[in-house]
C-alpha positions as CSV (number, residue, x, y, z in Angstrom):
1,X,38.8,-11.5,-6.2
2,X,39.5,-8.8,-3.5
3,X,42.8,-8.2,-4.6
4,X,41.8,-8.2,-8.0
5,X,39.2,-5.7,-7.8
6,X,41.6,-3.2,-5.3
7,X,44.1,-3.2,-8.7
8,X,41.3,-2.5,-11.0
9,X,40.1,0.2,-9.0
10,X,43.6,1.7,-8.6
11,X,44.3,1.4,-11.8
12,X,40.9,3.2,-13.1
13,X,42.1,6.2,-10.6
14,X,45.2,6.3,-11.2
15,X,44.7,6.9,-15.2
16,X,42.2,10.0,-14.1
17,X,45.0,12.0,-13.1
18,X,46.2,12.2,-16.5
19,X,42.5,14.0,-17.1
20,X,41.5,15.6,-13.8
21,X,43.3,18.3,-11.8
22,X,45.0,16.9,-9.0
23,X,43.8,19.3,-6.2
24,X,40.4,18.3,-6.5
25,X,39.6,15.7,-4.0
26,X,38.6,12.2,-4.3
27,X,35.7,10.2,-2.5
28,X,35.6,6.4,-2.9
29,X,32.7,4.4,-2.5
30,X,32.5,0.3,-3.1
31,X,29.1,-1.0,-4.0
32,X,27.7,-4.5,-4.1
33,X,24.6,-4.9,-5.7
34,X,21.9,-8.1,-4.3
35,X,18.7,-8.7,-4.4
36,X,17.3,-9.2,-1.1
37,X,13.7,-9.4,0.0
38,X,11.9,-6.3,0.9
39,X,8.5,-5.5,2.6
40,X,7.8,-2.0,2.0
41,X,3.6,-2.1,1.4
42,X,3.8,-5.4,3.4
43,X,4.2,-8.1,1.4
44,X,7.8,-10.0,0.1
45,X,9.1,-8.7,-2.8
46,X,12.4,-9.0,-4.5
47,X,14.0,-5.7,-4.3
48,X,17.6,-4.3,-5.6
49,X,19.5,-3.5,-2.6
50,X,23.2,-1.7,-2.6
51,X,25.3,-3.0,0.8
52,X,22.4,-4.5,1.9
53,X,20.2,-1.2,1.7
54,X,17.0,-0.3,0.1
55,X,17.3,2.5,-0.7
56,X,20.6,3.0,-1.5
57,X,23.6,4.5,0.3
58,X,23.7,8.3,0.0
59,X,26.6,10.4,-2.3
60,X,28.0,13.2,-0.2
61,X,30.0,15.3,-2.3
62,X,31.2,18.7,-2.5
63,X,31.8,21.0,-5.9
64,X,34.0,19.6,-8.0
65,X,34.6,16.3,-6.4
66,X,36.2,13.3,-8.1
67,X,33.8,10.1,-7.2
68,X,35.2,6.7,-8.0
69,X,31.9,4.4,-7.3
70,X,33.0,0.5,-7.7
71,X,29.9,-1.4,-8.6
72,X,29.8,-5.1,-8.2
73,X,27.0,-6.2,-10.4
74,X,26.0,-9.6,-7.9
75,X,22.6,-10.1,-9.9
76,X,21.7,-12.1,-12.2
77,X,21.4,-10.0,-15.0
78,X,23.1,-7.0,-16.6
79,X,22.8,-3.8,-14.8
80,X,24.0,-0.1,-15.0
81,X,23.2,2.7,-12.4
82,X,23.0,6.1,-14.0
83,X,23.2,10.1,-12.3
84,X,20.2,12.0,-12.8
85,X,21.6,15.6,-12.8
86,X,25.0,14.9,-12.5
87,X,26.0,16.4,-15.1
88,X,29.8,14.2,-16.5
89,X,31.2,17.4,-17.8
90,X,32.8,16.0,-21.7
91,X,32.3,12.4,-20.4
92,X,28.7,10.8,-21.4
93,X,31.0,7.7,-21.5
94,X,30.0,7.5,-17.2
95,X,26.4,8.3,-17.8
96,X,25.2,5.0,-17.3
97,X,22.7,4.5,-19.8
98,X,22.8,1.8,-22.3
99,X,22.7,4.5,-25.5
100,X,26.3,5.4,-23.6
101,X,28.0,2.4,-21.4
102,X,27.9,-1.0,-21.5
103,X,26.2,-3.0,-18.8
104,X,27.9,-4.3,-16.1
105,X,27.9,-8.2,-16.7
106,X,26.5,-10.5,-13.9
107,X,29.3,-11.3,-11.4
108,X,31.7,-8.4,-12.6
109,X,32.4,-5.1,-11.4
110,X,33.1,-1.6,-13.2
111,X,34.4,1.5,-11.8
112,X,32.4,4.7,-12.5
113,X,35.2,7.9,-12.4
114,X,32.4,11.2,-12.0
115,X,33.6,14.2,-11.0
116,X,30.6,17.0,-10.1
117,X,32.0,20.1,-12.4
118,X,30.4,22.8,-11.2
119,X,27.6,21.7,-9.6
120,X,25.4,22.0,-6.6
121,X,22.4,20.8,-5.2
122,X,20.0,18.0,-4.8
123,X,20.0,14.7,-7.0
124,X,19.7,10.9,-6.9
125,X,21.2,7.8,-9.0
126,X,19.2,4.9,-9.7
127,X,19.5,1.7,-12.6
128,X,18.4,2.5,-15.4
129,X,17.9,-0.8,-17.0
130,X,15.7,-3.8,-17.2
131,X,12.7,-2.3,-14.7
132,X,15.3,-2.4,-12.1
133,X,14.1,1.3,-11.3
134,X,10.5,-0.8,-10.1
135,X,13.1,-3.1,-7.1
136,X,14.6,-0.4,-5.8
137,X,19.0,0.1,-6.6
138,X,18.2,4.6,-5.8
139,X,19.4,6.8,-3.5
140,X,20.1,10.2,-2.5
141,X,23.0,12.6,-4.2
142,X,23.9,15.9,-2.5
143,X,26.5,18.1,-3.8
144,X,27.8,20.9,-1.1
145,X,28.9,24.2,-2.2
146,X,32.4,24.9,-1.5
147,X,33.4,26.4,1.6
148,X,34.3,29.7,0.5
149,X,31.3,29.7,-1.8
150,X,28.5,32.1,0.2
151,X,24.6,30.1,0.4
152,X,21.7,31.9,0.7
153,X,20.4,30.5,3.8
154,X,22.4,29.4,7.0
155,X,23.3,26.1,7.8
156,X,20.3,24.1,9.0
157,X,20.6,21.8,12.1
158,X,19.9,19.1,10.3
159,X,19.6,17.7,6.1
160,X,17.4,15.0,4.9
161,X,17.2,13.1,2.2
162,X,13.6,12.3,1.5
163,X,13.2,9.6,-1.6
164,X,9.4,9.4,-2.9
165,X,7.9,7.3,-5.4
166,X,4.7,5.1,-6.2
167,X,5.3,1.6,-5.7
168,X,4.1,-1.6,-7.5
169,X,3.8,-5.1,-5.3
170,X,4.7,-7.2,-8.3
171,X,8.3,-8.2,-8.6
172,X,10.2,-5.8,-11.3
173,X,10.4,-9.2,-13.4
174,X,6.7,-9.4,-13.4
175,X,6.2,-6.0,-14.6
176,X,9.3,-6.1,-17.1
177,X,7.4,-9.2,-18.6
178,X,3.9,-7.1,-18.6
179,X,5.7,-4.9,-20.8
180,X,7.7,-7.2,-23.0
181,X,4.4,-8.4,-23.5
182,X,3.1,-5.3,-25.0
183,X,0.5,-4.5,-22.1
184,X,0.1,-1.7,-19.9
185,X,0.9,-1.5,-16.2
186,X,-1.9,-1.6,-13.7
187,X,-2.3,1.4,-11.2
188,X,0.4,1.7,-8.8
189,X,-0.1,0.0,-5.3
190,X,0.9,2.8,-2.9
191,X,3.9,4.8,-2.6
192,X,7.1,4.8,-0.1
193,X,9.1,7.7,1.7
194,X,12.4,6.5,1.6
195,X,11.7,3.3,1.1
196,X,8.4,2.6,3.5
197,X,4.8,2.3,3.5
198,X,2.4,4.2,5.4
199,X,4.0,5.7,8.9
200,X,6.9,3.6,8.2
201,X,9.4,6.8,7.7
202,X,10.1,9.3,10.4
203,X,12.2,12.2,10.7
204,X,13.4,13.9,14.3
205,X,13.5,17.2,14.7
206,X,14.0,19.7,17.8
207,X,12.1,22.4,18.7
208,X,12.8,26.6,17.3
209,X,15.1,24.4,14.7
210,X,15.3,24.7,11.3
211,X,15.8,21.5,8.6
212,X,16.5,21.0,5.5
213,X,14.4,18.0,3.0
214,X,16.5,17.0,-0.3
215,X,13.2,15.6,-1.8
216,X,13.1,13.6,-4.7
217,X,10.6,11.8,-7.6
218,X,12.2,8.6,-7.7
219,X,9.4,6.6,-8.5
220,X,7.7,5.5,-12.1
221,X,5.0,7.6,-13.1
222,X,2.9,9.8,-10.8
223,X,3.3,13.6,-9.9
224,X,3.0,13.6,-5.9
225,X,1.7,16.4,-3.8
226,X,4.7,17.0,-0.5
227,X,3.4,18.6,2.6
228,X,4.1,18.5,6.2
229,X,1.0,19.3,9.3
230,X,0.9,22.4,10.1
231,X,4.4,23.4,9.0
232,X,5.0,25.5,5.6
233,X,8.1,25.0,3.5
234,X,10.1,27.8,2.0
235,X,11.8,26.1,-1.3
236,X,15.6,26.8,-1.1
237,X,17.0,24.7,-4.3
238,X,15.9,22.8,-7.4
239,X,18.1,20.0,-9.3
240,X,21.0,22.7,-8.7
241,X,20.0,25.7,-9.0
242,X,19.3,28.1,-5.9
243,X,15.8,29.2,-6.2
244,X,13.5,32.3,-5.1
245,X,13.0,32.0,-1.4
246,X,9.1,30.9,-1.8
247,X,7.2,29.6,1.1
248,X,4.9,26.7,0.3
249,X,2.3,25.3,2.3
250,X,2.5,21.8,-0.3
251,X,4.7,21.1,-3.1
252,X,4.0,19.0,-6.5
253,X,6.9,17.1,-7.4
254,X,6.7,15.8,-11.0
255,X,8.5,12.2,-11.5
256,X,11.9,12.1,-11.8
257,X,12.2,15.8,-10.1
258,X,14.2,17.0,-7.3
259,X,13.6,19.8,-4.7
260,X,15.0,21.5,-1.7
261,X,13.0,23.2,1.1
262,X,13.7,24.5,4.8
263,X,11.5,24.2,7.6
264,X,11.4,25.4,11.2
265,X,9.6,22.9,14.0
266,X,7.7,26.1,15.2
267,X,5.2,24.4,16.1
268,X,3.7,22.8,20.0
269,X,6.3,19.8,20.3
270,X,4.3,16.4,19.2
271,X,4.2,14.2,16.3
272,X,2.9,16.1,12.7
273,X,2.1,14.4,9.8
274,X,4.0,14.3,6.7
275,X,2.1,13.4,3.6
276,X,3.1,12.2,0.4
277,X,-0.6,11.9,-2.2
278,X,-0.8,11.3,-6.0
279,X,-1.1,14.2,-8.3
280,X,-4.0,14.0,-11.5
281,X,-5.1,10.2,-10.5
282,X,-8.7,8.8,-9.8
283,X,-8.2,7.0,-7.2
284,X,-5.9,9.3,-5.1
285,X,-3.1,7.0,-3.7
286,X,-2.0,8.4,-0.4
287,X,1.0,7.9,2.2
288,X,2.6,9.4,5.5
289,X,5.9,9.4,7.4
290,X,6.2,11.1,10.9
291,X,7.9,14.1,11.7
292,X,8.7,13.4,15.3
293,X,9.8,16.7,18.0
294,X,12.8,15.7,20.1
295,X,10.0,16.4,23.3
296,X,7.1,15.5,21.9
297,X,3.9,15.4,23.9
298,X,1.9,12.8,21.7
299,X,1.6,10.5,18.6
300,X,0.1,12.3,15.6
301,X,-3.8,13.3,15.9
302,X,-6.2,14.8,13.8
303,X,-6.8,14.1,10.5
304,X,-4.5,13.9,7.3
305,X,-4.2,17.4,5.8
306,X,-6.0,17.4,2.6
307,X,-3.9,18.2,-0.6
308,X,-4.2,19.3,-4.3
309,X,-5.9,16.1,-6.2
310,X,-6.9,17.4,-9.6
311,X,-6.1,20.6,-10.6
312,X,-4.0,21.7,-12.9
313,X,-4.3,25.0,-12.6
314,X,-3.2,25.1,-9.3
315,X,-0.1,23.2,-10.7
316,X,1.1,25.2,-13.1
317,X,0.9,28.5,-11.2
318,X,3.4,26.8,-8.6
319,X,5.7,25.7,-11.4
320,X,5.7,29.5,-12.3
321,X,6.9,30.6,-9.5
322,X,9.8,28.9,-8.8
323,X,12.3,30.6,-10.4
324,X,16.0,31.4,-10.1
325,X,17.3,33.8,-7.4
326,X,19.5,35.7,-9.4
327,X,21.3,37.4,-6.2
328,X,22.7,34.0,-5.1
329,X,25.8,32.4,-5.9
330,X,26.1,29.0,-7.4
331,X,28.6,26.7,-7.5
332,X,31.2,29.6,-8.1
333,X,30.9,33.3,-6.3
334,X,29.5,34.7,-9.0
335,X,25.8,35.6,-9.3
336,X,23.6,32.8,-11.0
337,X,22.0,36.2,-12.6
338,X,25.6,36.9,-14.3
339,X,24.3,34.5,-17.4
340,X,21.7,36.8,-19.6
341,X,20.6,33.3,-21.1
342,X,17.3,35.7,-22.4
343,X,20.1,38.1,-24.7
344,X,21.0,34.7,-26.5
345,X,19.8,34.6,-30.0
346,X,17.9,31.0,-31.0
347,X,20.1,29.1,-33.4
348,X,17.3,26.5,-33.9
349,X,14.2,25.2,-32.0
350,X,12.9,21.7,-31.8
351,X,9.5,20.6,-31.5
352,X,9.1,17.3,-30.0
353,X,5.4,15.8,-29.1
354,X,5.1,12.2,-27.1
355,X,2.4,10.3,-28.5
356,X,1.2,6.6,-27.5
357,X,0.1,3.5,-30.0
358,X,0.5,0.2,-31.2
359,X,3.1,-1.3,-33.1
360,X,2.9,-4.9,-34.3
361,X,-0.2,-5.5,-31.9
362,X,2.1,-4.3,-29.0
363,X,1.7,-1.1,-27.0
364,X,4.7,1.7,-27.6
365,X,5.2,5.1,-27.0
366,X,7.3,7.9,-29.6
367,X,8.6,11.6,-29.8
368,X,8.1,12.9,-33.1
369,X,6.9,9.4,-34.1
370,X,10.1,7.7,-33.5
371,X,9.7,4.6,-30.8
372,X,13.3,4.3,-29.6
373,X,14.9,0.7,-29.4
374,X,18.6,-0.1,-28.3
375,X,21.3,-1.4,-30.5
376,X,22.8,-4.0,-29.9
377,X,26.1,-1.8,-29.3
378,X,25.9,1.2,-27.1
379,X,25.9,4.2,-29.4
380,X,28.5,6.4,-28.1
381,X,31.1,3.4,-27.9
382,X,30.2,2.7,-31.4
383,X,31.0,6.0,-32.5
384,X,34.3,6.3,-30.9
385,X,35.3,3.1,-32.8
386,X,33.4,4.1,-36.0
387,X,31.5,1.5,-35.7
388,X,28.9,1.7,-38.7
389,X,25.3,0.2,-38.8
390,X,24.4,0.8,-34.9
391,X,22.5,4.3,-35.6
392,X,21.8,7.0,-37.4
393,X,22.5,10.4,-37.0
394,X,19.0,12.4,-38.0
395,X,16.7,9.4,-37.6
396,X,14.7,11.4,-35.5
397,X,13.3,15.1,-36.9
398,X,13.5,18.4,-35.4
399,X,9.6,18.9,-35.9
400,X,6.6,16.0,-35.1
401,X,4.7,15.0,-38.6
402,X,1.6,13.3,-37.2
403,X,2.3,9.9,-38.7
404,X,2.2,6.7,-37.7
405,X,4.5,5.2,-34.7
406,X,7.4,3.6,-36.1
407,X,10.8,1.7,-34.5
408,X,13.9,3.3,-34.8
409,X,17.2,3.9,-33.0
410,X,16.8,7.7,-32.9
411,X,19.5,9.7,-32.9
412,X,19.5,13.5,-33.1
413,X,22.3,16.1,-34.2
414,X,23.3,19.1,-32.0
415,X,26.0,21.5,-32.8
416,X,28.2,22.3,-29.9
417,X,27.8,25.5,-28.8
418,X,24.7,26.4,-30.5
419,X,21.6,27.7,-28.6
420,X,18.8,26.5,-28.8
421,X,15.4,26.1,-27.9
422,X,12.7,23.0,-27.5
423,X,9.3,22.5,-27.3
424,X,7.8,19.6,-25.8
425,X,4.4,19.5,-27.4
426,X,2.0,17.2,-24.7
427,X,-1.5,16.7,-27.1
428,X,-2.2,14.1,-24.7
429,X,-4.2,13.8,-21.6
430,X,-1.8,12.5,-19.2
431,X,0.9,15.2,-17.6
432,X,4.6,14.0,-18.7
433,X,7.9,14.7,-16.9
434,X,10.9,15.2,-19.3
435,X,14.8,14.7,-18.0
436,X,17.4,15.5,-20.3
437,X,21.1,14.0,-19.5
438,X,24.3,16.2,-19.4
439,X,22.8,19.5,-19.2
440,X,20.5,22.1,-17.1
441,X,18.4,24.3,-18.8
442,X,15.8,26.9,-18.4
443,X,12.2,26.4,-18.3
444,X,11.1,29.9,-20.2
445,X,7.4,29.2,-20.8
446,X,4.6,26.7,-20.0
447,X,0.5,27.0,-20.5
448,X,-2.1,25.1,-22.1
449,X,-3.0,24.2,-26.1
450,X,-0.9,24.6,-28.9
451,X,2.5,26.3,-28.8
452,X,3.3,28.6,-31.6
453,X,5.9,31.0,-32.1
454,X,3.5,33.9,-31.0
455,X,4.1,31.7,-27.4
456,X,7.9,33.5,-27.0
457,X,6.1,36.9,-26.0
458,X,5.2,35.6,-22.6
459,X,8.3,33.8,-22.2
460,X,10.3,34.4,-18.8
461,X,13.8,35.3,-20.5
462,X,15.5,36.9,-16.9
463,X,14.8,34.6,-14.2
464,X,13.8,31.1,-15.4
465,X,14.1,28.3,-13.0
466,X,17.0,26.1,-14.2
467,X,16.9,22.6,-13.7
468,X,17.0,19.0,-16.0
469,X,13.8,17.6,-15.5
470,X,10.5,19.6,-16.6
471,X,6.6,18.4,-16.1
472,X,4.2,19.2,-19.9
473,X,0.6,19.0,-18.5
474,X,-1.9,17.6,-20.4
475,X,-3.0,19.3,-23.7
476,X,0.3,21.4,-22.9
477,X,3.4,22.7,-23.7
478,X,6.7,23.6,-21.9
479,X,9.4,25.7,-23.5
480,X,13.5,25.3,-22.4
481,X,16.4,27.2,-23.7
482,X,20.1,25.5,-23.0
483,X,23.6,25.8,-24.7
484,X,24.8,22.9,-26.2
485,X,28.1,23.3,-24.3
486,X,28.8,19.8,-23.3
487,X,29.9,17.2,-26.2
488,X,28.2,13.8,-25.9
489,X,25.4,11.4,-26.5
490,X,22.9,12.5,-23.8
491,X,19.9,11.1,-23.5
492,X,16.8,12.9,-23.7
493,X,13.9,10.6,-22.2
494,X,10.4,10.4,-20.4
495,X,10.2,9.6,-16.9
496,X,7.4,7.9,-16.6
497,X,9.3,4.9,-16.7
498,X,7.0,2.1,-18.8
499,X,6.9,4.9,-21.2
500,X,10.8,5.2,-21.4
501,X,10.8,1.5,-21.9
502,X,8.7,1.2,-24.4
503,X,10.2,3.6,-26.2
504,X,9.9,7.4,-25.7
505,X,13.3,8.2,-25.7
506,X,15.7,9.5,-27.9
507,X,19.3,10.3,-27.9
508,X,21.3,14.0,-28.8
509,X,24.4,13.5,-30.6
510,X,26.7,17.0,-29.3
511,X,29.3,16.5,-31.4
512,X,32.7,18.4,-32.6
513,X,35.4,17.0,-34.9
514,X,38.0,18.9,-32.3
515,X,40.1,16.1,-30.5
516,X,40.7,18.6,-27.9
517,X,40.2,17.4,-24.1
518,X,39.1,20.7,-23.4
519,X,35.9,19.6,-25.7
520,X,35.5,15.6,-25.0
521,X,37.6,13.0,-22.9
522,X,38.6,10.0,-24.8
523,X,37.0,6.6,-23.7
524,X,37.3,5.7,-19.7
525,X,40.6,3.2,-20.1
526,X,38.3,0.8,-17.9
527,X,35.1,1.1,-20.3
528,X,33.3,-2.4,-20.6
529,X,33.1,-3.4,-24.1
530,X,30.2,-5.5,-25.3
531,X,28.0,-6.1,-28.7
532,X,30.0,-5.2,-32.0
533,X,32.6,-3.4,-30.1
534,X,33.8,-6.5,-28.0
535,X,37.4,-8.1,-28.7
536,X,38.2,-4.3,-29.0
537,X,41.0,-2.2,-26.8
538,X,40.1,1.1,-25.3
539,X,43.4,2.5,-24.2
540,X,46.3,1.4,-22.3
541,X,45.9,1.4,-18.7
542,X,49.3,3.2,-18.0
């Protein structure tokens, strides 16, 4: 089996050259996926482990890397892992969603070829099918700049990845079958740092230093409040973008979001409290992790600093300022402010609300109506072999009508290269947290009620934050621009997970006729093949 899995995997690299410029380095990783039994709020569970780690390995990478990831799938059930924020530059083939790859059966491997285009920043992978997301199978992605790339801050003495998340006790199997079911989940039963319960996670630090936190949403519903005793945070980056130089005494990090801050431990040398609490919930779920001073005098004391609980006000004010330093470079020397996205004329907007109902006596959830359910083919394979009767193309409206939930596979139509705008439209009382796949884009306007096209005049069209995952708070709306510069089927989904499940989701079909690879790479020559497209040849391996 070794030797086997060795060819595959040099056989899946070597066929990249023929796509990838040779001078842009290659990092291998080889990943077994188990379940293993886990204890995070004190009780066994059976969680998703990678190597024998929950959470997962971290992804070092630097611009532009090539990353061949070997996943052995050693469950007992189909699985995918998928790259929120990486971006697969003309390949949605390597997203690792089931609208674009097939799962990785049980007891076989595939080889993931991603290469970070142009990117920077803070990000994390997790599996994205199944409920796995609820066992654990996430971890950490950072993506250095280059070296001759300037930062806008100096290299701290030390970078953590912090990985938060509520947290069910129930097995992922149990939930999965709540939902299957057509029932709602409970309330969450507490929420990890990086994998732990309360004071489980600590971080060490030395004194007059200053540290950099690569925090990140990976849980399955709840907003959570990030602060640290007695210690402020200045926010240095979000999901790639370098960001305004804002100082923070607490943070609200929607689900699904990434963020970057420094810190300096300027403070007497002991134990401080870090805090992690739930954002917009009755009851308040609440959780610490230690940051610990090389010479520390003493355990933590006092009590746990109090946080935002409520307000939404308070929210969306901090969501306006973060914006986009427009000084600083990115991923290449140039200024992030070179891009005058707010000179760019509208070539269409789409309206999309989320609403919640029931559907043959079972609970689902929609945008524009539409409840999303897979094919039984993934819908980017079937389109490369023209494969007819898996979807649709325009099953899914530009604009909501206020009708009744319905099931579809719901595919919409972009045109590459246009401009456009979307609204997400939230009419209900619950915040949501949108992530769109294969892109970034900018976050030009949010406020409360109904969005109309009167909203655009107090639109932020210089220095919008850029980023691919965006909170709508309740009886809201949020407002992005983005190019659609990057061919593919990219998903377009809620993260609050049992929602995504059970259908609000829908997939955006970038498509161009050109053949060029300049536009799209064909099919990865190592692409699994299942439903109406198995018994079918991608492309010769040499």
């Amino acid at each position: 089996m070794k030797l086997s899995l060795a060819v595959a995997l040099f056989c899946a690299t070597a066929s990249l050259f023929a796509i990838v410029s040779a001078e842009d380095p290659y990092r291998f990783f080889n990943w077994n996926v188990t379940y293993g039994d886990i204890y995070p709020l004190g009780v066994r569970q059976q969680g998703i482990l990678i190597n024998g780690q929950f959470p997962g390995p971290d992804i070092h990478s630097v611009t532009n890397d090539n990353l061949i990831i070997n996943v052995f799938n050693s469950l007992d059930e189909p699985f995918l892992i998928s790259w929120a924020g990486i971006q697969n530059r003309r390949n949605s083939y390597e997203d690792g969603v089931f609208g674009t790859t097939c799962p990785i059966p049980p007891g076989k491997n595939f080889t993931y070829i991603l290469q970070v285009k142009d990117q920077i920043g803070s990000f994390y992978y997790f599996p994205s099918l199944g409920f796995h997301k609820a066992a654990g199978g996430f971890g950490g992605i950072r993506i250095l700049s280059r070296p001759r790339i300037p930062v806008p801050f100096p290299d701290p003495a030390g970078d953590y990845t912090v990985l938060i998340g509520d947290w069910y006790k129930s097995n992922h199997t149990d939930l999965r079958d709540q939902l299957d079911r057509g029932k709602k989940l409970p309330f969450p039963d507490g929420i990890l740092v990086n994998g732990r319960g309360p004071g489980g996670a600590s971080f060490n630090v030395e004194q007059g230093k200053t540290y950099r936190l690569r925090i990140s949403n990976v849980g399955l519903q709840n907003s959570l409040n990030f602060r640290i005793q007695n210690h402020k945070m200045k926010l240095v980056e979000v999901e790639g973008t370098h960001t305004l130089q804002v100082t923070y005494s607490s943070l609200d990090i929607h689900v699904g979001q990434s963020y970057s801050v420094l810190f300096t431990a300027d403070q007497p040398a002991q134990d401080y409290y870090i805090v992690v609490s739930s954002r917009f919930t009755n009851p308040v779920l609440t959780t610490t992790a230690t940051l610990r001073y090389s010479n520390s005098a003493g355990p933590v004391s006092g009590p746990i600093p109090g946080g935002p609980t409520i307000q939404i006000d308070w929210s969306l004010n901090q969501a306006r300022s973060i914006r986009t330093n427009l000084t600083a470079s990115g991923p290449r020397p140039n200024p992030q402010g070179s891009y005058h996205y707010g000179l760019i004329n509208i070539t269409r907007t789409i309206r999309l609300a989320n609403s919640a109902g029931q559907v043959n006596g079972k609970q689902r959830y929609a945008v524009n109506s539409v409840s999303f359910v897979a094919p039984d083919t993934p819908m980017k394979v079937a389109d490369y072999f023209k494969i007819g009767g898996v979807f649709r193309v325009g099953s899914i409206s530009d604009n909501p009508y206020g009708g009744n939930i319905y099931l579809d596979t719901s595919v919409m139509h972009g045109d590459y290269r246009a401009f456009i705008e979307i609204v997400f439209q939230n009419d209900e009382d619950i915040i949501q947290s949108w992530h769109l796949d294969g892109y970034s884009f900018r976050v030009v306007g949010m406020d409360g009620g109904q969005w109309t096209p009167a909203s655009r005049n107090n639109y932020n069209l210089r220095d919008a934050i850029s980023r691919c995952t965006t909170q709508v708070y309740p009886k809201s709306w949020t407002a992005i621009y983005f190019a659609l510069d990057n061919v593919g089927m990219w998903n377009l989904r809620s993260e609050f997970w049992a929602r995504q499940y059970l259908g609000q989701q829908f997939y955006l079909r970038v498509y161009t006729t050109s053949t060029s690879l300049r536009d799209e790479y064909p099919i990865p020559k190592n692409a699994l093949l299942c439903g109406r497209a198995s018994g079918r040849r991608t492309r010769p391996m040499n």
